[in-house]
C-alpha positions as CSV (number, residue, x, y, z in Angstrom):
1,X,9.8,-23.2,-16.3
2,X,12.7,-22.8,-13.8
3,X,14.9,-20.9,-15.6
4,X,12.2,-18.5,-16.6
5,X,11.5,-18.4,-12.8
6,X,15.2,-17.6,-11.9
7,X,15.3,-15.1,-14.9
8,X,12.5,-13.4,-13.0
9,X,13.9,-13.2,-9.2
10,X,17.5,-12.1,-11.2
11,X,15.8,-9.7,-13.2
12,X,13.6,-8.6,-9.9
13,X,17.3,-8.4,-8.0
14,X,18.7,-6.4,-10.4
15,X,15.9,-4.0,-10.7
16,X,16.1,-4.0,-6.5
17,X,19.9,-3.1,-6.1
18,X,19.5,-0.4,-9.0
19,X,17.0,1.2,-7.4
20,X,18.7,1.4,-3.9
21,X,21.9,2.7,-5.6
22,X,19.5,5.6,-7.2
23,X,20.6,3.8,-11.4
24,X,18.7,4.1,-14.0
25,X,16.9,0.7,-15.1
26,X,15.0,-0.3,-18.1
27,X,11.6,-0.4,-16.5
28,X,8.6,1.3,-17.4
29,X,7.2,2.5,-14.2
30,X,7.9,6.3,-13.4
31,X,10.9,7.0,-10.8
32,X,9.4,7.9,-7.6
33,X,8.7,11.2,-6.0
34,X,10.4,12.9,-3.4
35,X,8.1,11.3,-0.2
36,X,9.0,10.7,3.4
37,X,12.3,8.9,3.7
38,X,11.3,5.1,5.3
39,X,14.5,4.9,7.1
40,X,13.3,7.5,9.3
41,X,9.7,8.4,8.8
42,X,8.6,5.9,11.6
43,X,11.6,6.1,13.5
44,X,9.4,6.9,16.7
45,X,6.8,3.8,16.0
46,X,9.8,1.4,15.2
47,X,11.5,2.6,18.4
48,X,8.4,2.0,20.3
49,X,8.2,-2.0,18.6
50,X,11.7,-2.4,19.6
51,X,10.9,-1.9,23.1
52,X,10.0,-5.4,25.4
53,X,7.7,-5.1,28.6
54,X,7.0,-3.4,30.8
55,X,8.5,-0.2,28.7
56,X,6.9,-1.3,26.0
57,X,3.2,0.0,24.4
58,X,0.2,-0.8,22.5
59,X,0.9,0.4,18.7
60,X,-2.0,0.4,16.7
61,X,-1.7,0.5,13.2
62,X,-4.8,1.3,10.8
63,X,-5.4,0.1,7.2
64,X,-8.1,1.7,5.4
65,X,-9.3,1.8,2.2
66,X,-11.8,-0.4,-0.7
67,X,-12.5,-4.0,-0.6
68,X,-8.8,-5.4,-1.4
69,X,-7.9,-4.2,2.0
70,X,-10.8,-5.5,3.5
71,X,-9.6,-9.4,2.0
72,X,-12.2,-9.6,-0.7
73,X,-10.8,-12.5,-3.5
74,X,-12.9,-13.8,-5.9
75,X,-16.1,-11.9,-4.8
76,X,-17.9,-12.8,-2.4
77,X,-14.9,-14.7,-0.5
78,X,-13.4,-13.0,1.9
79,X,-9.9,-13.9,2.9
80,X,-8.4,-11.4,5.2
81,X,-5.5,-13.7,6.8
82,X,-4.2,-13.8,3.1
83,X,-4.5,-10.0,2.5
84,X,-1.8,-7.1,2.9
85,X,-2.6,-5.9,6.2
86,X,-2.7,-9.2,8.1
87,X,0.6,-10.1,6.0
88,X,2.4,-7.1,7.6
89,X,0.6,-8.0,11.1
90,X,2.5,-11.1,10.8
91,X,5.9,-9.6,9.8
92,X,6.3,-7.1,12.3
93,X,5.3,-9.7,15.1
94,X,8.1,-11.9,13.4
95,X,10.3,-8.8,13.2
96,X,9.6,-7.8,16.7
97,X,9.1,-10.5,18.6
98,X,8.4,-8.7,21.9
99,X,6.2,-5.7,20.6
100,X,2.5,-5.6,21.3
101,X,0.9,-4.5,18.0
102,X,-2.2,-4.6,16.2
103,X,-3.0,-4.1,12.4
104,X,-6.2,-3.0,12.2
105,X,-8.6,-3.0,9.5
106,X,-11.5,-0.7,8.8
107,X,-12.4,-1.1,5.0
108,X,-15.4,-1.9,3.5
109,X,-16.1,-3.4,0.0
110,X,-17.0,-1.1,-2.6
111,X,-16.2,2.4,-0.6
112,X,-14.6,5.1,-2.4
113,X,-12.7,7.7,-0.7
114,X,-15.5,10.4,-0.1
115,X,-17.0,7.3,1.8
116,X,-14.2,6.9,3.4
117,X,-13.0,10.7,4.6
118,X,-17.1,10.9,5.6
119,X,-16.4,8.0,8.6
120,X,-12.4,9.2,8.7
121,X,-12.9,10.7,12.1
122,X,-15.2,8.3,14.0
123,X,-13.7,5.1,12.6
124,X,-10.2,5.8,12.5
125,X,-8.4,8.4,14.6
126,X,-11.0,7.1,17.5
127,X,-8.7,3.9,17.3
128,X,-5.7,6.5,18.5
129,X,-3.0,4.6,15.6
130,X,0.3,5.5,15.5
131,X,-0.2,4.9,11.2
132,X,-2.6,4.9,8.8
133,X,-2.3,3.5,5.7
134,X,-4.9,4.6,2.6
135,X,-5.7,2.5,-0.3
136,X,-8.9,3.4,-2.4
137,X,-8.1,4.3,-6.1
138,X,-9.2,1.1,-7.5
139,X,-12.8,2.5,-7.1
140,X,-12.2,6.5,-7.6
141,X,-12.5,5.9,-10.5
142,X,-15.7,6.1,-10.7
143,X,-15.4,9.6,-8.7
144,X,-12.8,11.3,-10.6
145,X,-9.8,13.0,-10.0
146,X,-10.8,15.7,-8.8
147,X,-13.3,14.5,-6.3
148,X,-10.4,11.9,-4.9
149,X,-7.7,14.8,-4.7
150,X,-10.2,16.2,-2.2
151,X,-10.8,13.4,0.0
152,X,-7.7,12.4,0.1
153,X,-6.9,15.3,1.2
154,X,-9.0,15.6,3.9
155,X,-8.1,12.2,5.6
156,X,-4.5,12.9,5.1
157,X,-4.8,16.6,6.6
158,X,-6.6,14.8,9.4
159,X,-4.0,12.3,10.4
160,X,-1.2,14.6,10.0
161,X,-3.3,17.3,12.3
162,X,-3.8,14.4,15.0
163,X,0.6,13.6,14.5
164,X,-0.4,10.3,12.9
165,X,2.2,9.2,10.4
166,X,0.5,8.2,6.7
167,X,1.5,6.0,4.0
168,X,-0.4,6.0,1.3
169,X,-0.7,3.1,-1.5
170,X,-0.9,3.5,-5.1
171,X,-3.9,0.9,-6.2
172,X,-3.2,-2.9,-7.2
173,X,-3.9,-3.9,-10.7
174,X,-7.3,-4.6,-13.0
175,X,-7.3,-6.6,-15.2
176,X,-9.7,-4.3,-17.3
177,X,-7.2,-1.3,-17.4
178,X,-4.4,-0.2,-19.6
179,X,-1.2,-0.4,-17.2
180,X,1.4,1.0,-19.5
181,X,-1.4,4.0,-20.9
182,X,-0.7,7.0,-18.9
183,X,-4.6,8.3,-20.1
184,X,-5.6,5.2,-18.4
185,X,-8.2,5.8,-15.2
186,X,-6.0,4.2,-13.0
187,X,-2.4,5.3,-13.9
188,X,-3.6,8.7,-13.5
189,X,-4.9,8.0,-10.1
190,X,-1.8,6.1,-8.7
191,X,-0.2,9.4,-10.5
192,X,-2.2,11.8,-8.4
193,X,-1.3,9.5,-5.2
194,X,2.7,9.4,-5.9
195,X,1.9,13.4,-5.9
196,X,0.3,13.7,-2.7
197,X,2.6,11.7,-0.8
198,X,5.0,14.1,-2.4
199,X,4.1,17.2,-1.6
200,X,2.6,16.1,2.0
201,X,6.3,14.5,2.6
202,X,4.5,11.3,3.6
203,X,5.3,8.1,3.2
204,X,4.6,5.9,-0.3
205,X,3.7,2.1,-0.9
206,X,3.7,2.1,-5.2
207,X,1.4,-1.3,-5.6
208,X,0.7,-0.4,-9.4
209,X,4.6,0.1,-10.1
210,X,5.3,-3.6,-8.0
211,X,2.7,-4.9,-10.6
212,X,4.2,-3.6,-13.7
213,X,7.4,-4.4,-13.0
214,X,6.1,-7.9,-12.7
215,X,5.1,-8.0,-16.2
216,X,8.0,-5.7,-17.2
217,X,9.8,-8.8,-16.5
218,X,8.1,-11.8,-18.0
219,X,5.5,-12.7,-15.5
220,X,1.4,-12.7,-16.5
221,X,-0.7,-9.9,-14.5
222,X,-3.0,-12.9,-13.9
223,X,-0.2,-14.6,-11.7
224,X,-0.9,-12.2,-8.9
225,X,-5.3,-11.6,-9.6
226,X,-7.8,-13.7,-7.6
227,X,-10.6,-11.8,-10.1
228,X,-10.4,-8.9,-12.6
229,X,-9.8,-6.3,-9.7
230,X,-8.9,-8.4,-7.2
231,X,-5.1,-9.4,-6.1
232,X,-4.5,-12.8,-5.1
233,X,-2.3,-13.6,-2.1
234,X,0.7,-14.0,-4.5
235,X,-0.1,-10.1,-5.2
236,X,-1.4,-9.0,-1.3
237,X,2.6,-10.6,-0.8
238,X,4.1,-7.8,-3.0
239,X,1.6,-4.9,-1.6
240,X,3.3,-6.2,2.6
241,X,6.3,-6.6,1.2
242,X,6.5,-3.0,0.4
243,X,4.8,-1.9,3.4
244,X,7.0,-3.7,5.6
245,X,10.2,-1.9,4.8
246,X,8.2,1.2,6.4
247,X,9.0,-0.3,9.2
């Protein structure tokens, strides 16, 4: 058991450097798109957490999306101080000790993203963040494509038109779908997501690839699910991890 847990952080190294030189690796997940660059895309908010009173500012930070962002585990529990957005709350306050941030969450259980464009507006850009991150394909699914691709859209066109930076995340896994099928639901949706942070130059979190390159090298899907659709906090780590370097 330990040398198949150091043969997973090597292999999890390896794949890291590679991918920060721009080589080739052996993995299955799809390179990423040409998105916002994250050593500049939030120069202006990382500026601003730099900063120590009394030049320093409220920066709000908005997380919206399905019930994984909300903290949902094993349904019904709720366990939002284990979940990705408290998880980055707690690394930028570590990272910047003197900033005055908030992460603030406004998903609900079970929302898709037409749910979530409809309240865009009064529950989210009234909070003035400086970010917003999306998170909703687990459950467009059951919309489509199509219908997603619009509401995406929408919130994204209306942060950008209000100068709020976006990052948007491909989904976590389910245990239910078919992670190395591209026909699969919910490849095709973290697809369509990787394109839209492309071609809106915004910036990326790819949960789904984090996930399969888990399994890619030797660990069980069901290390990092609380439930069937449901990360656990080993798997909200991966999905803050990711975020944080954003920032």
């Amino acid at each position: 058991m330990f040398h198949q847990s150091l043969n997973l952080l090597f292999a999890a190294l390896c794949f890291t450097v590679a991918s920060a030189r721009g080589e080739a690796t052996n993995a299955p997940a799809q390179a990423l798109p040409a998105v916002a660059v994250a050593r500049t895309y939030l120069a202006t908010t990382v500026t601003g957490l730099e900063k120590s009173w009394p030049t320093n500012h409220l920066v709000n930070i908005v997380c919206h999306g399905h019930s994984v962002v909300a903290g949902y585990f094993k349904t019904p529990e709720v366990r939002m101080f284990d979940a990705y957005p408290t998880l980055l709350h707690r690394s930028l306050c570590e990272k910047y000790p003197h900033a005055v941030v908030n992460v603030i969450v406004t998903a609900i259980g079970g929302e898709n993203s037409e749910q979530g464009a409809a309240r865009f507006q009064h529950d989210v850009l009234t909070l003035r963040p400086e970010v917003v991150t999306m998170d909703y394909a687990l459950n467009d699914r059951k919309i489509g494509l199509a219908r997603a691709e619009k509401a995406w859209r929408a919130m994204i066109e209306a942060a950008l038109a209000a100068k709020v930076k976006v990052i948007l995340l491909t989904p976590t896994a389910d245990l239910h779908a078919k992670l190395d099928d591209p026909n699969d639901p919910l490849n095709q949706q973290a697809a369509q997501i990787r394109r839209l942070a492309a071609e809106y130059q915004v910036g990326l979190v790819d949960s789904y690839t984090q996930f399969k390159n888990y399994v890619h090298y030797g660990g069980k899907l069901e290390d990092l699910m609380a439930q069937f659709n449901h990360p656990n906090r080993k798997g909200h780590e991966l999905v803050a991890a990711e975020l944080a370097k954003w920032f």
